[in-house]
VOGU-3710 file (C-alpha; in Angstrom, 3 decimals, decimal comma):
1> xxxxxxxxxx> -33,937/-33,741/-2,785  -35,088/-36,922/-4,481  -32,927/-37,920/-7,885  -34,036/-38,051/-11,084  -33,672/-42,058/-12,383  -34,941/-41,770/-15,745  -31,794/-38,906/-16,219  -28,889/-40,008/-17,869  -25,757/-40,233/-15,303  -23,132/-38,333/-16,892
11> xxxxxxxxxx> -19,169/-37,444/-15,401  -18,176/-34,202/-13,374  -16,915/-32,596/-16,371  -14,510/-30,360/-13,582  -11,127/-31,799/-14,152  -9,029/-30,192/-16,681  -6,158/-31,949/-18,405  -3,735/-29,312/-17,839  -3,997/-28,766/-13,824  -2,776/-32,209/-12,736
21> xxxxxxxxxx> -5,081/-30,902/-9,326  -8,507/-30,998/-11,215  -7,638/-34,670/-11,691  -8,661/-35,343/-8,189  -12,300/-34,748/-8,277  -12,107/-35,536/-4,513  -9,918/-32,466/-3,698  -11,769/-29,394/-2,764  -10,727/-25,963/-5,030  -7,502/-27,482/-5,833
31> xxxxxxxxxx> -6,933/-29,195/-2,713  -6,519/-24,982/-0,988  -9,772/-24,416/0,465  -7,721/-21,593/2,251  -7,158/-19,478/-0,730  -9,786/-20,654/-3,025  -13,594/-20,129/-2,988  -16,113/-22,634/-4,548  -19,555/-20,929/-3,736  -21,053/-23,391/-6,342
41> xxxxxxxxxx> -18,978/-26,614/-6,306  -17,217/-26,170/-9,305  -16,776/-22,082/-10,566  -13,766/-21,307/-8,005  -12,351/-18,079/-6,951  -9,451/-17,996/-9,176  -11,357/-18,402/-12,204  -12,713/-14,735/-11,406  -8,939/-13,363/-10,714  -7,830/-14,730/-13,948
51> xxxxxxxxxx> -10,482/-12,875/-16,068  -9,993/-9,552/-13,283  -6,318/-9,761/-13,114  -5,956/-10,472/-17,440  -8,208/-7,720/-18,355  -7,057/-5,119/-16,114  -3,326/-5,476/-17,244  -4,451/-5,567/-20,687  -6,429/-2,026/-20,288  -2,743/-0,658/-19,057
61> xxxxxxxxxx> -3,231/-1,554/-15,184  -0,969/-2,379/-13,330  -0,022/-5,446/-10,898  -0,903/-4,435/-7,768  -4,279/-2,401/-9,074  -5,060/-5,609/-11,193  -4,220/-8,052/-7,847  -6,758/-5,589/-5,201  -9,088/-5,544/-7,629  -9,044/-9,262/-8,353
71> xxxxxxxxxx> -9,197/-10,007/-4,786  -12,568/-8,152/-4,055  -13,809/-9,716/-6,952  -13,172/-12,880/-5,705  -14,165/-12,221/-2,397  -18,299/-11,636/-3,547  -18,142/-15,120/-3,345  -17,616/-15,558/0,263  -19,839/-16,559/3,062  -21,283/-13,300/3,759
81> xxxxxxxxxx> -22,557/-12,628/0,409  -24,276/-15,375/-0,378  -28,338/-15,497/-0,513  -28,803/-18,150/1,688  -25,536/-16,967/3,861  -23,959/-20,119/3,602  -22,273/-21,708/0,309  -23,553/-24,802/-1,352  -27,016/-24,562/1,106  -28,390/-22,014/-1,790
91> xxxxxxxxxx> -28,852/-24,327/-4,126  -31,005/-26,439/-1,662  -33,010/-24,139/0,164  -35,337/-21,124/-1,015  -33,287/-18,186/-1,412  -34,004/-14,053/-2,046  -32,481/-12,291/-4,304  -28,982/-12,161/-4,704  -27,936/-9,226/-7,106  -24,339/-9,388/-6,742
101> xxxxxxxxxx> -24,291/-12,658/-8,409  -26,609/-11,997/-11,242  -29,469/-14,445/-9,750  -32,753/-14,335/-9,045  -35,058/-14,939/-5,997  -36,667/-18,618/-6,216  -40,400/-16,382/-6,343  -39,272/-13,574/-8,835  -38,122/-12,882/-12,865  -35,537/-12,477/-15,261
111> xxxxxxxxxx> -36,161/-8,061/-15,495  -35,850/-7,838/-11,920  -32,656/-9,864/-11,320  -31,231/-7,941/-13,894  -32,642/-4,681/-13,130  -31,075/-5,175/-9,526  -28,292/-6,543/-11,040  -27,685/-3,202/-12,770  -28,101/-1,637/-10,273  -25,698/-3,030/-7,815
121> xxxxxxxxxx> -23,007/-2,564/-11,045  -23,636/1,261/-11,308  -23,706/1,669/-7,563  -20,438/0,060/-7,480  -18,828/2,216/-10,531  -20,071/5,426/-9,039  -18,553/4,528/-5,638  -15,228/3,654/-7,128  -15,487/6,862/-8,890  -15,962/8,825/-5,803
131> xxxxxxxxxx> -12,910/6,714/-4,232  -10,564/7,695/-6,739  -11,607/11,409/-7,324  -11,248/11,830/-3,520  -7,962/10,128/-4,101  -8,358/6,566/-2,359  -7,472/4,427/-5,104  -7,411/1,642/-3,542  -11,162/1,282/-2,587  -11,660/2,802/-5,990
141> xxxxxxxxxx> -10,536/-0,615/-7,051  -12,545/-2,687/-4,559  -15,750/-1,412/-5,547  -14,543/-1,807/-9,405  -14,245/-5,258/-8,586  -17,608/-5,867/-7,371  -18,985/-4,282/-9,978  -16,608/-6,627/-12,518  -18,284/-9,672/-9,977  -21,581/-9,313/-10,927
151> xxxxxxxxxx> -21,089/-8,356/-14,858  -19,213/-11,649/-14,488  -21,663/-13,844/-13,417  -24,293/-12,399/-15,402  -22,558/-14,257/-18,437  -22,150/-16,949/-16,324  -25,802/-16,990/-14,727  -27,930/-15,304/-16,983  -30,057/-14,175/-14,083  -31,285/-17,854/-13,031
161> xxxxxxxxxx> -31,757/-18,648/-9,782  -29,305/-20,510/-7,823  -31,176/-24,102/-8,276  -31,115/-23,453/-12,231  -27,540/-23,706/-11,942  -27,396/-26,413/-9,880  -23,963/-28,416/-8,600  -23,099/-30,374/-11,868  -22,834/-27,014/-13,922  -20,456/-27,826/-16,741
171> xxxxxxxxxx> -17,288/-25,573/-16,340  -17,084/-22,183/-18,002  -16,837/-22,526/-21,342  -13,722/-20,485/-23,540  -17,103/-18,181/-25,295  -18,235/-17,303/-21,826  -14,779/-16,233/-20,445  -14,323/-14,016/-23,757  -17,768/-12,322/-22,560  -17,139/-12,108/-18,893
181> xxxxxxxxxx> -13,911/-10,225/-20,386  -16,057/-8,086/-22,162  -17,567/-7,270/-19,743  -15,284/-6,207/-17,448  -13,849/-3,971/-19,755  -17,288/-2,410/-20,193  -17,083/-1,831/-16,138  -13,636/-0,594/-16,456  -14,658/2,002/-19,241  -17,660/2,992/-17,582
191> xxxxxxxxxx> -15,588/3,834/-14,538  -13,292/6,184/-16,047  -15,962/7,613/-17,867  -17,454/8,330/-14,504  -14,288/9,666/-13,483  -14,306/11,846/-15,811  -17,839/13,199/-15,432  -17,261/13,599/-11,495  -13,686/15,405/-11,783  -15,317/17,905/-14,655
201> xxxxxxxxxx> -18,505/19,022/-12,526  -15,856/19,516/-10,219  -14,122/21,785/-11,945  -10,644/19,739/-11,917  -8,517/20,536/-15,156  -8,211/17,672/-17,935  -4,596/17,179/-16,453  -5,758/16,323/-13,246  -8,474/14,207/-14,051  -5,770/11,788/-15,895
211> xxxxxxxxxx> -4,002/12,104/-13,129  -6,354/10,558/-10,898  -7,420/7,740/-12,981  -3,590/7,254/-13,227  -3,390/7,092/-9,938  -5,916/4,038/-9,451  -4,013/2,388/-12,925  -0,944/2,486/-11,239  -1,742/1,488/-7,146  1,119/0,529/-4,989
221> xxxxxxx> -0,450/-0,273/-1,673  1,003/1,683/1,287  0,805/1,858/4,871  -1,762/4,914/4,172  -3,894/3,183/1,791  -7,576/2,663/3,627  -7,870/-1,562/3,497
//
């Protein structure tokens, strides 16, 4: 890749006055490369727990649902599910499309990233739906996750492709982390909703049905629980 001269050189605008780390532009997802994913050099891992882990709790989740959840959100950004397979190389290289992450091929359009998008969202609700009618809770709230992922980046993305959001992306701004919150409730709603639908056409009683969405709310993992 060749620079641009005639661009005006501005700072990484990643540090962030109240996380002594960030300060270090030199350390690597707050010097924990372990625990922390930075698929695109700046947007790490725990930026998409925060948002998973706040909203959950504050839609009567608890902990532990809020924490599994969280995790598998965070985990879309790992090797595996990137376009390219590898992080960083797909902002370099030609990629395909990557629906998970709200982008789009390098040779297609806005309506079909988001249309693909969508579709890996519902597919993703309905599954955790299924999960927690058939009473795993626990990969209910994996698959809610990865459906939170991609309404997530969507704000964050806006359907580009990966070298329209290229390594010196400014940080999330506050706005966007009020919409990704949004829209994780919107997943979270739409879940139960589907939860609902399922257990009626399956003729479970209104009692039951709350019971099973209680039972995902409040998830205590356990020796049982399918990982």
């Amino acid at each position: 890749m060749s620079p641009d001269w005639a661009q005006k050189a501005e700072p990484v605008p990643y540090a962030k006055m109240d996380d002594p780390q960030s300060l270090n532009l030199y350390g690597y997802v707050g010097n924990n490369p372990i625990a922390q994913i930075d698929a695109d050099g700046h947007f790490g891992s725990k930026d998409h727990i925060a948002i998973e882990i706040a909203t959950l709790k504050a839609m009567g989740y608890g902990a532990k649902a809020a924490e599994r959840a969280a995790r598998s959100d965070a985990g879309l950004d790992g090797w595996h599910n990137m376009a390219s397979g590898v992080p960083f190389l797909h902002h370099f290289v030609e990629t395909s499309e990557n629906p998970q992450h709200a982008e789009q091929s390098d040779h297609s359009d806005v309506e079909t990233a988001k249309s693909e998008a969508n579709q890996f969202v519902e597919s993703q609700i309905l599954s955790a739906a299924w999960k927690a009618v058939g009473g795993e809770a626990g990969q209910a709230l994996d698959a809610l996750g990865k459906a939170s992922h991609t309404v997530q980046d969507a704000v964050r993305h806006q359907y580009e492709t990966a070298g329209q959001h290229p390594l010196g992306e400014k940080a999330a701004t506050d706005s966007e982390k009020k919409a990704a919150d949004a829209a994780t409730r919107g997943v979270v709603n739409r879940f139960e909703s589907t939860v609902r639908t399922i257990a009626k056409a399956s003729g479970m009683t209104s009692t039951q049905t709350t019971s099973v969405i209680e039972s995902v709310r409040n998830y205590t993992p356990s020796e049982k629980d399918p990982k």
